[in-house]
N, C-alpha and C positions, 0 to 999 in steps of 0.2 A: 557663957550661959545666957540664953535668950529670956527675954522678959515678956512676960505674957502681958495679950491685951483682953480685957475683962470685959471692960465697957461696952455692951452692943443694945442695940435693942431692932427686935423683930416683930411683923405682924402677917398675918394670912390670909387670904382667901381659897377657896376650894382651887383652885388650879395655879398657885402661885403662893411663892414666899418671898416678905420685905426686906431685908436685913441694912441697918443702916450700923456703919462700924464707925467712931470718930478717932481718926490717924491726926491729930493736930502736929503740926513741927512735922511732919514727915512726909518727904518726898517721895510719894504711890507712884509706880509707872504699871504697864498691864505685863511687866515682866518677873513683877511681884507676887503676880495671884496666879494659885494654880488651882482648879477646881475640875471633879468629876463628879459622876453621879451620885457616889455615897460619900463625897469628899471637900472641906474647903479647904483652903491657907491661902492666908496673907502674911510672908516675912520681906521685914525691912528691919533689918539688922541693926540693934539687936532685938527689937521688936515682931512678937510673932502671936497669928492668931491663928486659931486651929476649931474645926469641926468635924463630927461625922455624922454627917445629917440623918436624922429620922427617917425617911423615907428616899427613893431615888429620884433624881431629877436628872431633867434634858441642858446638858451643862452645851450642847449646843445653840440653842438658841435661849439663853440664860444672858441675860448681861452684866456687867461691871460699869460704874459712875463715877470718876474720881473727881473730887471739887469742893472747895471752901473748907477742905480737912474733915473731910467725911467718905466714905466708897459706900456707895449704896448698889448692894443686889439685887435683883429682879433674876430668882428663881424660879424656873417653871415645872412644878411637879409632872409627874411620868404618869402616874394617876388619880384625879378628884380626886381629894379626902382631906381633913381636916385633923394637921399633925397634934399629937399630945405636946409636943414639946421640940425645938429647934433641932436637940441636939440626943444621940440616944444616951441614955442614963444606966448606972450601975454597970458599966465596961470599964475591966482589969487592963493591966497593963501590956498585956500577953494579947489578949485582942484587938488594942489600938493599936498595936505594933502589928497587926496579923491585916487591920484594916487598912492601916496607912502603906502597906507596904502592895497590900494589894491595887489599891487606887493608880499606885505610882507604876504596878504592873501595868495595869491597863492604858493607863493613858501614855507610857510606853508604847505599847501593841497598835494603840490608836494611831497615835507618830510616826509609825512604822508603815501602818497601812494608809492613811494620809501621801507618805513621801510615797511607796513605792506606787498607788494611784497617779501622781502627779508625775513620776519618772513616764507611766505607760503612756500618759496624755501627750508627755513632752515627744516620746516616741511616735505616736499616732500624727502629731502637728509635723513630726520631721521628715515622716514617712511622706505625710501628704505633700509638703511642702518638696520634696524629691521630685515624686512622680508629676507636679503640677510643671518643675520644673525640665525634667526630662520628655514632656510633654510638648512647652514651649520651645524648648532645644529641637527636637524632633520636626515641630512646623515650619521652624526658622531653617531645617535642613533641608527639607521638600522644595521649603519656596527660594533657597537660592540653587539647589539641584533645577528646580526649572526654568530660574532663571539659564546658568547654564546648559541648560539644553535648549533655552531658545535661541539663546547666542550660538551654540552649533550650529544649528539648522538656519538660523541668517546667513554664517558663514560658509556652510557649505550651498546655501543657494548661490551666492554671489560668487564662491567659487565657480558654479558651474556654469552661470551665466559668462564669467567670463574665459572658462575655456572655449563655451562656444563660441564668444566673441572673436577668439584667438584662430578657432579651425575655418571660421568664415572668411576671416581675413586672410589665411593660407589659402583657403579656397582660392580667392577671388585672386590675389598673388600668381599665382600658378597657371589658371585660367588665361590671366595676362600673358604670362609669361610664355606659353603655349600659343598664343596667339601675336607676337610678337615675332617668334620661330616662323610660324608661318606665314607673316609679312616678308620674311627676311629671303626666306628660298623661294619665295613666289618673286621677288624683285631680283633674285640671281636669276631664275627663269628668261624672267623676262629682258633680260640683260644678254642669256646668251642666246635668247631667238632671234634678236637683234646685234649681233656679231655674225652668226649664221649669214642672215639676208645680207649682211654687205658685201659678205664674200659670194654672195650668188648673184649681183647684181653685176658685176662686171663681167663677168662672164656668159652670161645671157646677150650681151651687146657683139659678140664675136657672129661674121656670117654663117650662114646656114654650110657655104660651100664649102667653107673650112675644114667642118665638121664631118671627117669621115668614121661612120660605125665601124668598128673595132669587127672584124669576120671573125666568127670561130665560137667554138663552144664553152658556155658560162659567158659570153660576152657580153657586154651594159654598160648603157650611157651612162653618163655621170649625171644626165632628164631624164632616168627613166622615173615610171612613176612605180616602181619596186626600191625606188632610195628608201631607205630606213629613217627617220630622223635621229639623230644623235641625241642617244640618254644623259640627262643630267646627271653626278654621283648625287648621291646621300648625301644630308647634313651630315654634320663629324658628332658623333655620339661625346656627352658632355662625361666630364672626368676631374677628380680634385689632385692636387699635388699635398703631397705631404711633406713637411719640414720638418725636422726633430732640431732642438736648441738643447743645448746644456742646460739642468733644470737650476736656476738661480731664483731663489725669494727676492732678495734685495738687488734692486737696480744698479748697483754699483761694479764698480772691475774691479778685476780680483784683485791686480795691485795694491786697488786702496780699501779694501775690504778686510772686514775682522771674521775670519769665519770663527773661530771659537767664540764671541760674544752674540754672532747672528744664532749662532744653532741652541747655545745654553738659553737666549731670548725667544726660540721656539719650539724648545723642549718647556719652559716655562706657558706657555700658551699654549700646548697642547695640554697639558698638566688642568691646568684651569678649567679647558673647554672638558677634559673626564670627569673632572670632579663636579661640575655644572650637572652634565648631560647623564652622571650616574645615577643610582637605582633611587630619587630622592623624590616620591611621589608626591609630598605639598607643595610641588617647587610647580606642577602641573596648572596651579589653579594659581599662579603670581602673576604680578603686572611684569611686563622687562624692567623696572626700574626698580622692581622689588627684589629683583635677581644678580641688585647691584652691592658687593659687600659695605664700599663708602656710603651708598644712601641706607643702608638699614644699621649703620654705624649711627649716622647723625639722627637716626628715626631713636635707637637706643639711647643716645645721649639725651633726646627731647623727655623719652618717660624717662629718665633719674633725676631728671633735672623736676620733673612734675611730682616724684615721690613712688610713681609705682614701679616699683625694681623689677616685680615679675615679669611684666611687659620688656624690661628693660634687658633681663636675663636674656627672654627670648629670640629678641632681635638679633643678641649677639652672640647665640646659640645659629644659629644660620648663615650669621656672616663669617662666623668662623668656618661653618661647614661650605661657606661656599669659596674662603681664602683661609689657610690654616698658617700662612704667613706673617698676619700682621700684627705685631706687639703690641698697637693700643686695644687692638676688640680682647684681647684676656687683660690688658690692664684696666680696662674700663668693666667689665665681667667682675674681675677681683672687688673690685670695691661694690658694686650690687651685693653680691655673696658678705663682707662684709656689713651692709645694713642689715641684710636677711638675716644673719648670725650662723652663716653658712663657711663657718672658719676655713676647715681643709679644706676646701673648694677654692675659698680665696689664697689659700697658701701654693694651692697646684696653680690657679692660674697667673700667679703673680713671678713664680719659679720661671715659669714658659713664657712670659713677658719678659726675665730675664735673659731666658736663650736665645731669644732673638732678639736681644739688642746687643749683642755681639758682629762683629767689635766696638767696646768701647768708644765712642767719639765724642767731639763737643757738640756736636747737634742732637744726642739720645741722652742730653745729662739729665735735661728735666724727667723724662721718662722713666730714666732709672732710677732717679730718687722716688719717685711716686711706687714705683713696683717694691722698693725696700722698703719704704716706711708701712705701705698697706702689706708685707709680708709681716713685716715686726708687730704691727699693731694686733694682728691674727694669731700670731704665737703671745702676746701678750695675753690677749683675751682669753688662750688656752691656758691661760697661767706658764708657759715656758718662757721666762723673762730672759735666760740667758739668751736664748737662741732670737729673743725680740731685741734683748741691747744691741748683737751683733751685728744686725741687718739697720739698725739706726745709725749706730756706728759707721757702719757702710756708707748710707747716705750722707753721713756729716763729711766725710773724706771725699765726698763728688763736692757737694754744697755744702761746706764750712763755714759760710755765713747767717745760714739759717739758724735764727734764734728759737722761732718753734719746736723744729726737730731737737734741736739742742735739749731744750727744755723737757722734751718728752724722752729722751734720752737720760735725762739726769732723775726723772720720775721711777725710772727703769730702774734706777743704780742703787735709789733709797728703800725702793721696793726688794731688791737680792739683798742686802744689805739686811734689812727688817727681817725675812725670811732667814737668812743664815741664823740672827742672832736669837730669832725664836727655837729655832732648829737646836 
């Protein structure tokens, strides 16, 4: 039953009212006072003071004092006038109840339209805050778009400066080469003009009287001046030989050669060079080292080691796509998924880090315990403990020594345990 506070006193001016209330021993906060325009309260339990004011007032810009065990009000009337009395007088119980209930309507309604005001502003600041930023995204894509097309048109100047570099220099090649040819049969020429004369020089030295002309018809000296000189042949028209070999990749004779390990070694690099070269259009705008899976492995390892997993996801979202082979980029994936609280994700990739650490050896021991314990601790987090003991379990029978796992193993145990006997 609440205990009424009596004690007040008020005073007025035509546009405002005073009201000093003394709360002594009690601790006011402004979560105490609830006031509207036909309405006051102050409860601090079990202490309660109640009005329904004379006239209405602007409970917004109205204030509240708390200090030295008094709340002083500073009410501002809605309009001049000078109230008869603080509070209205001769109201039944059926209308204080009809008033109070109303006031708490309102300042309800008030709350309401307050909050959803503040939701549309928050809306309006998110909206803007969007567009300002899909704005700077948008600039930021212009200006490396021209970047990259400046960089094209560098490269293909310099391509084409050095194609032409390239035809000049065939040019000039061939030129040579052509004029080299015609040194060559110009000094056969002249090599066989000079065979000729010596064979006509001795003969020339024989007497005149010797020399008897041949009688008869078609007949000719060997001096006539109807000799013909003898045609030089043609150069030999040039020609390539073709060789066919046995097509062999590796240098080696068949003897000592493993063809089953050469061809599965280049079935595996073809492999590679498809999955590279297929339909993977961000792969268009990478550095070559960025199309390395080891270096976006250790780019991955660098952001989880800094905190930011997404980055980290990504990298070895890539490196997987560009080797789908290797056990650590999904064990190292698994545990990202892990921080992000991306359970099944870490339970698939930690499964797939198992399959390829088959077969079991002593050099993938560490590996497999890390993919068991991040699969356990994943179904733990889903609450499936049994199927988390199991996989720690696992790991304990690789690494038996490990006091940690051990321990989080035996957390496992008290936990099914607990669980059954609540069950």
């Amino acid at each position: 039953m609440p205990l009424w506070l009596r004690e007040y006193s008020w005073r007025q001016s035509g546009a405002a009212v005073y009201l000093s209330l003394p709360v002594r021993g009690l601790r006011v906060t402004a979560a105490n006072i609830f006031c509207t325009e036909r309405y006051l309260k102050v409860s601090v339990p079990p202490f309660l003071f109640e009005a329904i004011l004379y006239a209405p007032i602007d409970e917004t810009n109205s204030t509240a004092k708390i200090g030295n065990g008094i709340v002083f009000f500073t009410l501002y009337k809605k309009e001049v006038a000078m109230w008869e009395s603080l509070t209205v007088v001769n109201v039944n119980k059926e209308e204080l109840q009809h008033l109070r209930e109303n006031a708490v309507l309102k300042a309800h309604e008030k709350a309401k339209e307050e909050t959803e005001a503040k939701k549309v502003l928050k809306q309006e600041h998110k909206k803007y805050a969007l567009e300002a930023t899909m704005k700077l995204e948008e600039a930021e894509r212009k200006r490396i778009e021209e970047l990259k097309e400046q960089e094209r048109q560098k490269v293909s100047k310099e391509l084409e400066l050095w194609r032409s570099q390239q035809e000049d220099a065939e040019k000039q090649k061939r030129v040579q080469k052509e004029g080299e040819r015609y040194e060559e049969v110009e000094q056969l020429k002249e090599k066989k003009k000079e065979k000729i004369n010596k064979t006509r020089i001795p003969n020339e030295e024989i007497p005149k009287t010797k020399l008897k002309p041949t009688k008869g018809h078609g007949s000719c000296s060997i001096f006539s001046e109807n000799l013909k000189e003898e045609q030089l042949p043609a150069p030999r028209s040039a020609g390539t030989i073709k060789i066919s070999f046995t097509s062999r990749v590796f240098p080696t004779a068949l003897r000592e050669s493993r063809v089953a390990e050469e061809e599965e070694w280049l079935q595996k690099q073809a492999e590679a060079r498809r999955t590279i070269t297929a339909d993977l259009s961000e792969l268009e705008d990478l550095k070559e080292e960025e199309k390395n899976p080891d270096w976006l492995k250790d780019k991955g390892n660098k952001m989880f080691a800094t905190g930011n997993y997404l980055a980290a996801v990504n990298a070895y979202n890539l490196a997987i796509r560009l080797n789908n082979k290797l056990p650590l980029l999904y064990l190292n994936r698994a545990a990202c998924h892990l921080k992000l609280r991306n359970l099944h994700k870490a339970i698939e990739d930690s499964s797939k880090a198992l399959e390829l650490l088959t077969p079991p050896v002593p050099d993938n021991e560490t590996a497999r315990v890390k993919a068991y314990v991040r699969r356990g601790t994943a179904f733990c987090q889903l609450e499936l403990y049994t199927e988390g003991l199991q996989d720690y379990e696992a790991a304990l029978k690789i690494d038996p020594k490990n006091k940690a796992i051990e321990k989080d193993a035996e957390k496992i145990r008290y936990t099914i345990q607990g669980t059954v006997q609540k069950s």
